[in-house]
C-alpha positions as a Markdown table, in Angstrom:
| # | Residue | x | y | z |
|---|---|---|---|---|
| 1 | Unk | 0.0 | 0.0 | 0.0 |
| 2 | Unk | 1.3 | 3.5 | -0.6 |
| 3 | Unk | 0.7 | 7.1 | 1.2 |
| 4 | Unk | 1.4 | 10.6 | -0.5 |
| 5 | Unk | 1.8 | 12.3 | 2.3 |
| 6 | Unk | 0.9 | 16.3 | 1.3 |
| 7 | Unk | 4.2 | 18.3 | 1.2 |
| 8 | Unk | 5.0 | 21.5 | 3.4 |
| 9 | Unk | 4.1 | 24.8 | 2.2 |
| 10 | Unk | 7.6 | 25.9 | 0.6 |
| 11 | Unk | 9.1 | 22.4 | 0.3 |
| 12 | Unk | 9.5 | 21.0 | -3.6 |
| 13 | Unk | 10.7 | 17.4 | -2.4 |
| 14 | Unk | 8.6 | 14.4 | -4.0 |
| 15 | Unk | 6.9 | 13.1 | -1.0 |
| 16 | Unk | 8.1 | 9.2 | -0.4 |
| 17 | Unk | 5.7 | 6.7 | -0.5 |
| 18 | Unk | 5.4 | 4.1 | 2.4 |
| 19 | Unk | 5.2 | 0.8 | 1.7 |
| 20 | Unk | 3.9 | -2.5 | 3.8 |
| 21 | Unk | 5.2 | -5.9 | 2.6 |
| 22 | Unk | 2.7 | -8.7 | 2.5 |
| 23 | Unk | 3.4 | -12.4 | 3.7 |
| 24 | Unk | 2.3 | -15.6 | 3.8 |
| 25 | Unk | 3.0 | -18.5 | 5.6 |
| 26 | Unk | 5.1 | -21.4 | 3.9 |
| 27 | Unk | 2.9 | -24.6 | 2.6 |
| 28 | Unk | 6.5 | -25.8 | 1.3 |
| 29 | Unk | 10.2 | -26.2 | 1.6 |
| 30 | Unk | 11.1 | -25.4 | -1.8 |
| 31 | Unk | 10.0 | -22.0 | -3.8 |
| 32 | Unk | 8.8 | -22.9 | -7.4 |
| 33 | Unk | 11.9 | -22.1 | -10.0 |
| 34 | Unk | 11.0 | -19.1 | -12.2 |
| 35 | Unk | 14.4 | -18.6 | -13.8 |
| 36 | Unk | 15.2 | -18.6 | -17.2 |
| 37 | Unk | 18.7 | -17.5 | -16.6 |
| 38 | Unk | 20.3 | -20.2 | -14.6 |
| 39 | Unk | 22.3 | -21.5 | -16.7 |
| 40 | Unk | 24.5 | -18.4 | -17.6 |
| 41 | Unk | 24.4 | -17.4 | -13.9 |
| 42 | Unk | 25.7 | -20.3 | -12.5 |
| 43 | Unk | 29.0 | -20.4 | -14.9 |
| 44 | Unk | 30.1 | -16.9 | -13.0 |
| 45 | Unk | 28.5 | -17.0 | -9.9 |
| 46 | Unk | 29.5 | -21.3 | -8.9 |
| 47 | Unk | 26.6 | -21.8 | -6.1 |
| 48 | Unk | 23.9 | -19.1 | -6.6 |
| 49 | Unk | 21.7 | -21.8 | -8.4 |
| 50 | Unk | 20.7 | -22.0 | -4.8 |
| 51 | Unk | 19.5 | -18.6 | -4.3 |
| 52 | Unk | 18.0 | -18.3 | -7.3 |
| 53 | Unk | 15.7 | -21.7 | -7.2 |
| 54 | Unk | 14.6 | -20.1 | -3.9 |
| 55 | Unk | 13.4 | -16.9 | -4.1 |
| 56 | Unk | 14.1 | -14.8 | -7.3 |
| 57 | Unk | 12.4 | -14.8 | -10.1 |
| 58 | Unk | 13.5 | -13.2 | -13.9 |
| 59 | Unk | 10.4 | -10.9 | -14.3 |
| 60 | Unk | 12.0 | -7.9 | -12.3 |
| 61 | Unk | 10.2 | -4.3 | -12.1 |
| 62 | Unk | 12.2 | -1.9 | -14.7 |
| 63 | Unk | 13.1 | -0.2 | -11.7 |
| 64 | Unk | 15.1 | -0.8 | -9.8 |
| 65 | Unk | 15.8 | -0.2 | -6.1 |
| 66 | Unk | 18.9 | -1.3 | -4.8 |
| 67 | Unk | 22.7 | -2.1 | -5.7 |
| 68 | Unk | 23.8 | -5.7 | -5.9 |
| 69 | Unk | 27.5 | -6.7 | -4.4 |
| 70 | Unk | 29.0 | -10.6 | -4.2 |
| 71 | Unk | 30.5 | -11.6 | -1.8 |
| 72 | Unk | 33.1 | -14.9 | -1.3 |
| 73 | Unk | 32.1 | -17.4 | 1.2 |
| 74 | Unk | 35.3 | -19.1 | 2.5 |
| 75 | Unk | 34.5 | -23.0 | 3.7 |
| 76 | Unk | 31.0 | -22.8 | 2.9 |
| 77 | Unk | 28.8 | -24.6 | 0.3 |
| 78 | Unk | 27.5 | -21.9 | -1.9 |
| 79 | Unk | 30.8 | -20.0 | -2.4 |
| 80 | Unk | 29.4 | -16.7 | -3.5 |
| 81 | Unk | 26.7 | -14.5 | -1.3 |
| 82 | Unk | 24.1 | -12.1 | -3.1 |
| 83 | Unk | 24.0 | -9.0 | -1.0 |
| 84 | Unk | 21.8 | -6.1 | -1.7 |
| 85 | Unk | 21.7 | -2.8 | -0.2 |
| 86 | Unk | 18.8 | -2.1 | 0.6 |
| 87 | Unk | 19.2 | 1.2 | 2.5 |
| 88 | Unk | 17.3 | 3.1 | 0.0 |
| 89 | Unk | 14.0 | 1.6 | 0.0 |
| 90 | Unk | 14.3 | 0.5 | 3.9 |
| 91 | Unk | 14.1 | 4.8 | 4.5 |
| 92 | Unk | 10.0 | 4.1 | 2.6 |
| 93 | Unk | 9.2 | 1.1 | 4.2 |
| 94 | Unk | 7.0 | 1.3 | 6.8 |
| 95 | Unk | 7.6 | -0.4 | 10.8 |
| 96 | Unk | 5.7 | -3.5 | 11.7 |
| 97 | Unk | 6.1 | -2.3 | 14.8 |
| 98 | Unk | 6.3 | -5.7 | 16.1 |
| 99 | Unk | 8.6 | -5.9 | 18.8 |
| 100 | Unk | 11.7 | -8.4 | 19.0 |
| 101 | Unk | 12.2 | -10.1 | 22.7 |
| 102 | Unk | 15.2 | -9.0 | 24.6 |
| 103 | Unk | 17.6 | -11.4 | 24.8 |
| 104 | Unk | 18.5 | -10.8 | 28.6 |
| 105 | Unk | 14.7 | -11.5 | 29.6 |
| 106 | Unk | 15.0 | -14.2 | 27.2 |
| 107 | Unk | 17.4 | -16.2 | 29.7 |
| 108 | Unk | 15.8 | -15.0 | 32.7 |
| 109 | Unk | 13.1 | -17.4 | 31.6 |
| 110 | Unk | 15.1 | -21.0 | 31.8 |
| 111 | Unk | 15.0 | -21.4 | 35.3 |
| 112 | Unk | 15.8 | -24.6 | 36.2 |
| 113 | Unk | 16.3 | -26.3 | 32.9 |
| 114 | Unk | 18.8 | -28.5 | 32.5 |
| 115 | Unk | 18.2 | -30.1 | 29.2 |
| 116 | Unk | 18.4 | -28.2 | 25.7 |
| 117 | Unk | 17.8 | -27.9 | 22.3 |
| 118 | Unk | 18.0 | -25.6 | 19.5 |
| 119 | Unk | 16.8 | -25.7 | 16.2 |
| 120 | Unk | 17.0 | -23.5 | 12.9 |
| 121 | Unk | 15.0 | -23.2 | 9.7 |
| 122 | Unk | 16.5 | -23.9 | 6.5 |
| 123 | Unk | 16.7 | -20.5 | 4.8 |
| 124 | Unk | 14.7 | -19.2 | 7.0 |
| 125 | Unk | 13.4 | -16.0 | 5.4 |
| 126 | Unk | 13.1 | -17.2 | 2.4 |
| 127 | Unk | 10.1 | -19.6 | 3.6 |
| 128 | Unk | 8.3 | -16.7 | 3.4 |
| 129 | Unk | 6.4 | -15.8 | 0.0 |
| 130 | Unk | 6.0 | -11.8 | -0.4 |
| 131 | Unk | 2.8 | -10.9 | -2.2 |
| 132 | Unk | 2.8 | -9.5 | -6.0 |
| 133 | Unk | 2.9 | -5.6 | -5.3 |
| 134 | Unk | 5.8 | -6.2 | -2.5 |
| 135 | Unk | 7.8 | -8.1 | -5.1 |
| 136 | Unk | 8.5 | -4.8 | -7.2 |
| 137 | Unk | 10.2 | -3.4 | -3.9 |
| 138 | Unk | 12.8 | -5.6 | -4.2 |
| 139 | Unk | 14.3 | -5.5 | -7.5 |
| 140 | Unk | 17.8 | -5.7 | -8.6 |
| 141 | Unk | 19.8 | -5.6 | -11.5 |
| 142 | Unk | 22.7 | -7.8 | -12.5 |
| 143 | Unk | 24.6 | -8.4 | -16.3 |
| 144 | Unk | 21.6 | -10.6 | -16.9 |
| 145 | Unk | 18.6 | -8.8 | -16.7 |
| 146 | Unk | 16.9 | -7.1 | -13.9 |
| 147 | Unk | 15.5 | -9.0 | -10.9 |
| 148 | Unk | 12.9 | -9.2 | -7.7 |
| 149 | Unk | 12.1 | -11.6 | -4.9 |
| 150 | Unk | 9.7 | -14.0 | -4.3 |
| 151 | Unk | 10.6 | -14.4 | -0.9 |
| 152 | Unk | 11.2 | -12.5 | 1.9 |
| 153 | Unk | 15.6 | -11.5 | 1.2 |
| 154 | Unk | 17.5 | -10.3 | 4.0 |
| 155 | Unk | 18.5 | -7.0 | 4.4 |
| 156 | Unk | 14.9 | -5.1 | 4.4 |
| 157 | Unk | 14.5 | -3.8 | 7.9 |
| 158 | Unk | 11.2 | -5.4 | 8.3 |
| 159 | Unk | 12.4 | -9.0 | 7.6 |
| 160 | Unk | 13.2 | -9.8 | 11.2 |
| 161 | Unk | 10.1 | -8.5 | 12.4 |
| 162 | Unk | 7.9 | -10.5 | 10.0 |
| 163 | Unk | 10.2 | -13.8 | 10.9 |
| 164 | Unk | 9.2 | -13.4 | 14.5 |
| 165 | Unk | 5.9 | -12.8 | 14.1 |
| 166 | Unk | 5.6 | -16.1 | 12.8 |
| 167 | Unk | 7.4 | -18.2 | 14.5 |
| 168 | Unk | 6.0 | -16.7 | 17.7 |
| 169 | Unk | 2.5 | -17.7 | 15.8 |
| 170 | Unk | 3.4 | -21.0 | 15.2 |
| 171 | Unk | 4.4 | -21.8 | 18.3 |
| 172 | Unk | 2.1 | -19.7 | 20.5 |
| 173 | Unk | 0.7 | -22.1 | 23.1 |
| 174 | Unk | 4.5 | -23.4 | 23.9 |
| 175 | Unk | 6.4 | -19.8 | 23.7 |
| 176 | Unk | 8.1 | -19.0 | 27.2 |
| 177 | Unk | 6.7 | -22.1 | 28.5 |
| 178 | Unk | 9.5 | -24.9 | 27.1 |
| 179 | Unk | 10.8 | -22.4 | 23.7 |
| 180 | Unk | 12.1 | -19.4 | 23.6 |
| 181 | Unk | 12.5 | -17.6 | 20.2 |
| 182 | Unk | 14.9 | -14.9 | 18.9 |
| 183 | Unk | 13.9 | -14.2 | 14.8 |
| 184 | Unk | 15.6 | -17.3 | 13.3 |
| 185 | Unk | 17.3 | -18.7 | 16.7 |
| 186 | Unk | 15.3 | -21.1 | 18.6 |
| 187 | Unk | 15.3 | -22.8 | 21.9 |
| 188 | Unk | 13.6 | -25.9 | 23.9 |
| 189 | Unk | 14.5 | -26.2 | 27.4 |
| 190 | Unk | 12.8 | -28.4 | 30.2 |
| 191 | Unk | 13.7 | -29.8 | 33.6 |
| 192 | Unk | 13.9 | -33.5 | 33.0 |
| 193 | Unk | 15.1 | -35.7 | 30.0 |
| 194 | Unk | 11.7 | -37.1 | 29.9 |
| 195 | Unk | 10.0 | -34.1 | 29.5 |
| 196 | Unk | 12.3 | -32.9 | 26.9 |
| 197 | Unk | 11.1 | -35.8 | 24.5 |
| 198 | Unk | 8.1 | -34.5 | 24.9 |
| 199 | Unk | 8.8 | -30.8 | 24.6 |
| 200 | Unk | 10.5 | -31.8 | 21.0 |
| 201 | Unk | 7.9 | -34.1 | 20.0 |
| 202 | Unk | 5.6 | -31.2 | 21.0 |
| 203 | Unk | 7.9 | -28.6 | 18.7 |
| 204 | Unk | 8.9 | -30.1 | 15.6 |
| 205 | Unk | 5.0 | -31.5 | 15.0 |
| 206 | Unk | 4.3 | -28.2 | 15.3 |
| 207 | Unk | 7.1 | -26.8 | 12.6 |
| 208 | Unk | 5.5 | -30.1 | 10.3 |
| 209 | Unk | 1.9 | -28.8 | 10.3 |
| 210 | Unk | 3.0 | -25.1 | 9.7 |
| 211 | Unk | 5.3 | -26.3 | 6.2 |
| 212 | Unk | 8.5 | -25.1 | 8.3 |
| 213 | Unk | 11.9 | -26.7 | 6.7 |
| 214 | Unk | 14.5 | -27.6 | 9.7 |
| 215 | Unk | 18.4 | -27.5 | 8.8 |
| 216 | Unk | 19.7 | -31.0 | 10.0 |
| 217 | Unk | 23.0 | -29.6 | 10.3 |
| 218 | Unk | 22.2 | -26.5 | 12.5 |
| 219 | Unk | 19.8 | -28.1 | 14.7 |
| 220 | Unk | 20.9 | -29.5 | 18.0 |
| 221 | Unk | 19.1 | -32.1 | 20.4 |
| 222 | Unk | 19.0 | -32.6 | 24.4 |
| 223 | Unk | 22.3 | -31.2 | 25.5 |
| 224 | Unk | 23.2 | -30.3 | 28.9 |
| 225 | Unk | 25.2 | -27.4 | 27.5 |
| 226 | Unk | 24.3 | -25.2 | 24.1 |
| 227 | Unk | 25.5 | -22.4 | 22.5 |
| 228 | Unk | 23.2 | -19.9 | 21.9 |
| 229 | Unk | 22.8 | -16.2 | 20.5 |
| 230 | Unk | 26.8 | -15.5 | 21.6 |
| 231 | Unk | 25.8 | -17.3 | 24.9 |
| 232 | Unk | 26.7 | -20.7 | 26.1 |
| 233 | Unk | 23.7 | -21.9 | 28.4 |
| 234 | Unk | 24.3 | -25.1 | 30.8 |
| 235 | Unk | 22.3 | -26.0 | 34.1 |
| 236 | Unk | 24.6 | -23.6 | 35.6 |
| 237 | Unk | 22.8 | -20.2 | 34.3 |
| 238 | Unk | 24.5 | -18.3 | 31.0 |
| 239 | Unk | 27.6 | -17.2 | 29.8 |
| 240 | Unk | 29.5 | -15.4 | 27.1 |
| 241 | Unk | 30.9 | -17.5 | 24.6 |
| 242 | Unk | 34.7 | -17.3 | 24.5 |
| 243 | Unk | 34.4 | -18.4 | 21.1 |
| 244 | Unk | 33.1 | -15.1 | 20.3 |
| 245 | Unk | 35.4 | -12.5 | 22.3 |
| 246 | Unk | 38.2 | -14.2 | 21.3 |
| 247 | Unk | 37.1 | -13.1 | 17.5 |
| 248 | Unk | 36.7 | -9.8 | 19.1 |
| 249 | Unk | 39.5 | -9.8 | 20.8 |
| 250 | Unk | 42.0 | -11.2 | 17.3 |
| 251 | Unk | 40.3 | -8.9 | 14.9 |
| 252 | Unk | 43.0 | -6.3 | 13.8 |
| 253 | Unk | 42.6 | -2.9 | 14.9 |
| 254 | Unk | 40.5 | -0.4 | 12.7 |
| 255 | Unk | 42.9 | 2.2 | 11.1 |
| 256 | Unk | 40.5 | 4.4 | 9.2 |
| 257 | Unk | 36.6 | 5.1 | 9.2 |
| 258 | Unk | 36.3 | 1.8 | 6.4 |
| 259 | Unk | 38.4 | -0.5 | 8.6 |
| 260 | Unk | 36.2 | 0.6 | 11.4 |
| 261 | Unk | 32.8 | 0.2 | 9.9 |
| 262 | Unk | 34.1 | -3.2 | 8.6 |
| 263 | Unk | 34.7 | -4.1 | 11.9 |
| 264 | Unk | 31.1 | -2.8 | 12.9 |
| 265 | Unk | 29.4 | -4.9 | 10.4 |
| 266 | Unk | 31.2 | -8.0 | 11.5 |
């Protein structure tokens, strides 16, 4: 939906229109392909077959609203990452205004847990179809033709609001009871081993009947001890993960404003 706000007496600027991106729940894993380009994409970008099966399609607005940057991925199985900056078009788009738990009162909630698990959804934004006239937000252009989601892409400033709406749908009745949820992070904790096996029975019928798509690798099952959103969380309470400061701690010192909003972003 758009507004056209009316303009200040004096003032020439265009007013901006506002915009409210429409979603609906998954009903499968896998987006339908709609690429005609694949096959000359793949030969200079080795892995973004990925992306592009799930999520973009080749009908792009003429428009276009954002810059597109690669980026390599050391170690990882897609070796190439689609950024876009989407800084222009997040200054239109209008808050959700749905608000994101704080991760202190988060832990405050485990109490005397001593069994965890955490599990993550494959792709997780990208579950999420956007409808037809939020589509044209999200256009891009690249050396083969222009380009626009199907799916909800990172980067749009209302992406994390609309993933944690959902989840915290989903999973309504159990939330702060045995699962705690953070956007794409998610946790089951109980008292007992026994009712743990219950708690994830509970859990991942739920993610079945709502079409959410688990990663196998990310997801981990009854531990005593879990990291978890920078945290390491045992039945001893919550810490900071070492892991973490140390990268802190070893990342070279900033020398100039770039360095230092490198360093920011990381």
């Amino acid at each position: 939906m758009t507004q056209k706000p009316l303009l200040k007496k004096g003032k020439t600027t265009k007013p901006k229109a506002v915009w409210t991106l429409t979603l609906e729940l998954p009903q499968e894993a896998i987006a339908e392909t709609e690429m005609n380009s694949l096959e000359a994409t793949q030969q200079v970008f080795p892995g973004s077959d990925v992306m592009i099966h799930e999520g973009v399609d080749a009908n792009g607005q003429k428009q276009q609203y954002t810059s597109v940057v690669i980026q390599a991925q050391a170690g990882k199985k897609d070796p190439f990452r689609l950024c876009l900056n989407y800084r222009p078009i997040n200054i239109v788009i209008k808050d959700s205004g749905y608000l994101i738990p704080n991760i202190n009162f988060l832990f405050t909630i485990l109490g005397q847990a001593t069994y965890f698990s955490a599990f993550d959804c494959l792709k997780g934004f990208w579950q999420l179809r956007l409808d037809e006239k939020s589509k044209g937000l999200t256009g891009f252009a690249t050396t083969f033709g222009q380009f626009r989601w199907t799916r909800l892409p990172m980067g749009l400033k209302s992406s994390p609001a609309a993933w944690q709406k959902v989840m915290d749908t989903i999973f309504f009745e159990e939330l702060y009871r045995f699962v705690l949820i953070y956007i794409d992070d998610a946790l089951i904790f109980s008292t007992s081993f026994d009712n743990h096996l219950v708690h994830l029975e509970t859990i991942l019928k739920k993610a079945a009947q709502a079409g959410l798509s688990l990663s196998v690798t990310k997801c981990k099952f009854g531990y005593k001890e879990i990291p978890v959103l920078g945290h390491i969380l045992s039945t001893d309470g919550f810490k900071m993960d070492q892991k973490k400061i140390r990268k802190v701690q070893e990342y070279p010192t900033p020398v100039n404003l770039t360095a230092l909003n490198r360093f920011i972003a990381h």
